[in-house]
C-alpha positions in Angstrom: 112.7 134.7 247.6 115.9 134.8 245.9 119.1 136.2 248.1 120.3 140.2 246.8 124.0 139.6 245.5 126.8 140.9 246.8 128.8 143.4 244.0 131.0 141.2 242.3 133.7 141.2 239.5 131.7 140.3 236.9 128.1 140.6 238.0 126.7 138.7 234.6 128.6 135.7 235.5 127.4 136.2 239.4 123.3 135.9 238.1 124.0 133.4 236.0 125.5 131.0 238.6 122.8 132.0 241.5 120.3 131.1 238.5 121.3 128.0 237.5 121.2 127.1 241.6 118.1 128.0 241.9 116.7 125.8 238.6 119.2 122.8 239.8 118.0 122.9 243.2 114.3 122.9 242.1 113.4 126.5 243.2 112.5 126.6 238.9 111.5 123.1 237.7 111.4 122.9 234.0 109.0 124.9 232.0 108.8 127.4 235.0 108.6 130.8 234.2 111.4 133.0 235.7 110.1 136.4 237.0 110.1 139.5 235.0 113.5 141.4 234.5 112.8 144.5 236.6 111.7 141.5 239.2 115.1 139.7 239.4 116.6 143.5 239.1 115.2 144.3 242.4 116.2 141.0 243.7 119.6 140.9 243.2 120.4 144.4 243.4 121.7 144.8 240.1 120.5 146.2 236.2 117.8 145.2 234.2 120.8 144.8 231.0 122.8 142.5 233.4 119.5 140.5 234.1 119.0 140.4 230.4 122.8 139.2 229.8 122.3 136.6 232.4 119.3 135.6 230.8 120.4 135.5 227.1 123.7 133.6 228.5 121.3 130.5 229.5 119.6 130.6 226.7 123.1 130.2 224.7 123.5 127.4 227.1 119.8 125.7 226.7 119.0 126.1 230.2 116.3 128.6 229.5 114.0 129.5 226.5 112.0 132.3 225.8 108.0 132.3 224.7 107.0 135.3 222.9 105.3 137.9 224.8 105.7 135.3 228.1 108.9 135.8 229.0 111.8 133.5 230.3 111.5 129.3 230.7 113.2 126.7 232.3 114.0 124.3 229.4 112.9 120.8 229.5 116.7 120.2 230.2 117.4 122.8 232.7 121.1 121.1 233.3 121.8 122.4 229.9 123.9 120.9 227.3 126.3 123.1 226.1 130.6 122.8 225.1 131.9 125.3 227.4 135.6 126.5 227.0 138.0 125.7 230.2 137.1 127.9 233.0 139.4 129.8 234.9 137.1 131.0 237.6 137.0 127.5 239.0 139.7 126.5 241.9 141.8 123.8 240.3 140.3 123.8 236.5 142.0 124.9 233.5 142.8 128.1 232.5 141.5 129.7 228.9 144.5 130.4 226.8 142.9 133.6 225.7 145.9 133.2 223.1 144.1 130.6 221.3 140.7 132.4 222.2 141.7 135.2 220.1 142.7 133.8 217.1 139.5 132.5 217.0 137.7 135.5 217.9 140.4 136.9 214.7 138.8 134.8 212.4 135.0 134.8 213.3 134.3 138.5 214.2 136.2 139.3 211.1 133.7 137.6 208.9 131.4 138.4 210.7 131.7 142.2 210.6 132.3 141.8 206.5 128.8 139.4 206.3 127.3 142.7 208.2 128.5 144.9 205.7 126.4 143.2 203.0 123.0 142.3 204.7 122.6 144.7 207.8 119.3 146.5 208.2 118.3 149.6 210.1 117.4 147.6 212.7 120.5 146.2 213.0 122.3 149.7 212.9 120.4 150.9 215.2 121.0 148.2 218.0 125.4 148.8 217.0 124.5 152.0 217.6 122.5 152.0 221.2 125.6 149.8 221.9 128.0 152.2 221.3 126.2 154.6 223.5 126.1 152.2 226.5 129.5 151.5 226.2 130.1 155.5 225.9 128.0 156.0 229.1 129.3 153.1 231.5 132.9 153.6 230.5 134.0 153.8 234.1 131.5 151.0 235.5 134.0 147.8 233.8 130.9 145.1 234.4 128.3 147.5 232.5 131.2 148.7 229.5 131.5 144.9 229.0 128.0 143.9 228.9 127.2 146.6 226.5 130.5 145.7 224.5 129.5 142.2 223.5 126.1 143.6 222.8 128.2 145.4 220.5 129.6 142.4 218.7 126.5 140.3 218.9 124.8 143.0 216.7 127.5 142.5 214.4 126.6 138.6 214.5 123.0 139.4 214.2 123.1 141.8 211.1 124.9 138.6 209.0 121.5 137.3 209.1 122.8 134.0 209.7 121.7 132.1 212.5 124.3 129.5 212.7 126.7 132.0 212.5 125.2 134.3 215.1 124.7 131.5 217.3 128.8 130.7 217.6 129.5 134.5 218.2 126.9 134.6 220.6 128.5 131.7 222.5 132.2 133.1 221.9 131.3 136.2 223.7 129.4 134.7 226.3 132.3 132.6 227.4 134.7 135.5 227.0 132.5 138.1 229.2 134.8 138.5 231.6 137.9 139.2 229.6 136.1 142.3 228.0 135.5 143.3 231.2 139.3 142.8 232.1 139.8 144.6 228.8 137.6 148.2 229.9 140.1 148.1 233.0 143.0 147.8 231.8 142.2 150.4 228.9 141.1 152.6 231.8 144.3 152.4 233.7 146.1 153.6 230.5 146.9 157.4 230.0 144.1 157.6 226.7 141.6 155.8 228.9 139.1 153.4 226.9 138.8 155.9 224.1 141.2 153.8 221.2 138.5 151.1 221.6 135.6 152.8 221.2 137.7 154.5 217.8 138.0 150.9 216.9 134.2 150.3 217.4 133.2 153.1 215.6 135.3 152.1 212.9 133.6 149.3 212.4 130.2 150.6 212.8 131.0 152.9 210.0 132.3 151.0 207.1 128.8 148.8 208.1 126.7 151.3 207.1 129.0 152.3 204.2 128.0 148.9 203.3 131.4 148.2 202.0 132.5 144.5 203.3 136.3 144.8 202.6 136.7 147.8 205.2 134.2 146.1 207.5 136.7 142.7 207.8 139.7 145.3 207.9 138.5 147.5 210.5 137.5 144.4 212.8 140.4 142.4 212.3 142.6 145.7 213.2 140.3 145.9 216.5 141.1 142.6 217.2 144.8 142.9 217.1 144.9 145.9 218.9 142.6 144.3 221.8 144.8 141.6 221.8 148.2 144.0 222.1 146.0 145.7 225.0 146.0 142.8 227.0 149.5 141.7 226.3 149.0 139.0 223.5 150.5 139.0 219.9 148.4 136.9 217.4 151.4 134.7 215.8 149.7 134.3 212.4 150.2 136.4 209.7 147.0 138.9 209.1 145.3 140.3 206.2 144.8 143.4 208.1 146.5 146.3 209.6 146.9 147.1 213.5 147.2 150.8 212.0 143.8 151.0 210.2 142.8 155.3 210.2 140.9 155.6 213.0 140.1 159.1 211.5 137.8 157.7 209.1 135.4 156.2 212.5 133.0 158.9 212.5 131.7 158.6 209.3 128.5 156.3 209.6 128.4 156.9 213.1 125.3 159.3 214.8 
């Protein structure tokens, strides 16, 4: 029976560690399948999305697979096998220079949103969309606004219809899970609350389904200078796009 979890910081990053106990200490062997999400939900006391976060996170990381219409495995190599960026969280370790972190987010969620531009589907909309609404609902509850807000940019990653591509972004946002979370707080404490984001977001969601790539890359870049400013950083390199892209235009595309 697996212990309920005390609330933590970042609950996502909480499951993922109690999971990857249990499958190293032998509670999961390999090819054992985990319990269903509402299960695990119950178990630790937390949501079904987080379950689903921690989940996809060790999948990023090899440590589980899915089956179709099975549900969640333990990989043949349940110690996983994945480059992780320094982490903080640990006493002693390196810190992330979330300087460097963002240049590369700069330069891959850019592209990404532009690739989106030209291949999404209305599948894909429809996930940035439900997205957008989560982040809209759990704007006070930081863990849940920054679940839903990489769900957000994984979308984004999905709709390129790349897999390689989507696979990178998918690990990016995994490792940066807690600074969006940092990101919904400190846009809280601020007089305009988390709202210039989700302008940002919506930005981007719209010039998607406009279908028009150069608006896509200008309204993500701008998102991604801005974010950066929000959390004190100041990308050094000299950008394509403006940190002043109209917001006004954001709620044309959107629901």
């Amino acid at each position: 029976m697996i212990d309920p979890l005390e609330r933590p910081s970042s609950l996502v990053e909480r499951v993922v560690h109690k999971l990857q106990t249990e499958i190293q200490s032998g509670v999961y062997p390999a090819n054992t399948r985990l319990p269903a999400e509402q299960t695990l939900a119950d178990n630790f006391k937390v949501s079904r999305p987080v379950i689903r976060e921690a989940i996809a996170r060790l999948k990023v990381d090899h440590i589980l697979v899915t089956r179709k219409g099975s549900g969640a495995y333990v990989s043949d190599n349940p110690v996983g096998n994945a480059y992780r960026l320094a982490d903080s969280s640990k006493a002693g370790g390196p810190e992330i220079n979330f300087q460097h972190v963002f240049e590369l987010r700069y330069w891959a969620e850019c592209a990404a949103a532009e690739l989106a531009a030209l291949r999404r589907t209305p599948n894909d909309l429809l996930a940035m969309r439900c997205a957008l609404d989560d982040m809209d609902r759990c704007a006070d509850d930081f863990a849940a606004a920054g679940v839903a807000d990489l769900a957000f940019h994984r979308a984004i990653a999905i709709a390129t219809h790349n897999p390689y591509f989507s696979g990178f972004v998918d690990f990016l946002a995994h490792q940066l899970l807690e600074t969006r979370r940092l990101a919904w707080e400190n846009s809280a404490q601020r007089a305009l609350g988390p709202s210039p984001a989700q302008q940002e977001h919506r930005l981007i969601l719209a010039a998607i389904v406009a279908a028009d790539p150069k608006a896509a890359r200008e309204a993500a870049c701008a998102h991604l200078l801005t974010a950066a400013q929000r959390l004190g950083l100041s990308l050094s390199f000299n950008a394509q796009a403006s940190a002043t892209y109209p917001l006004e235009k954001a709620a044309h595309g959107t629901r």
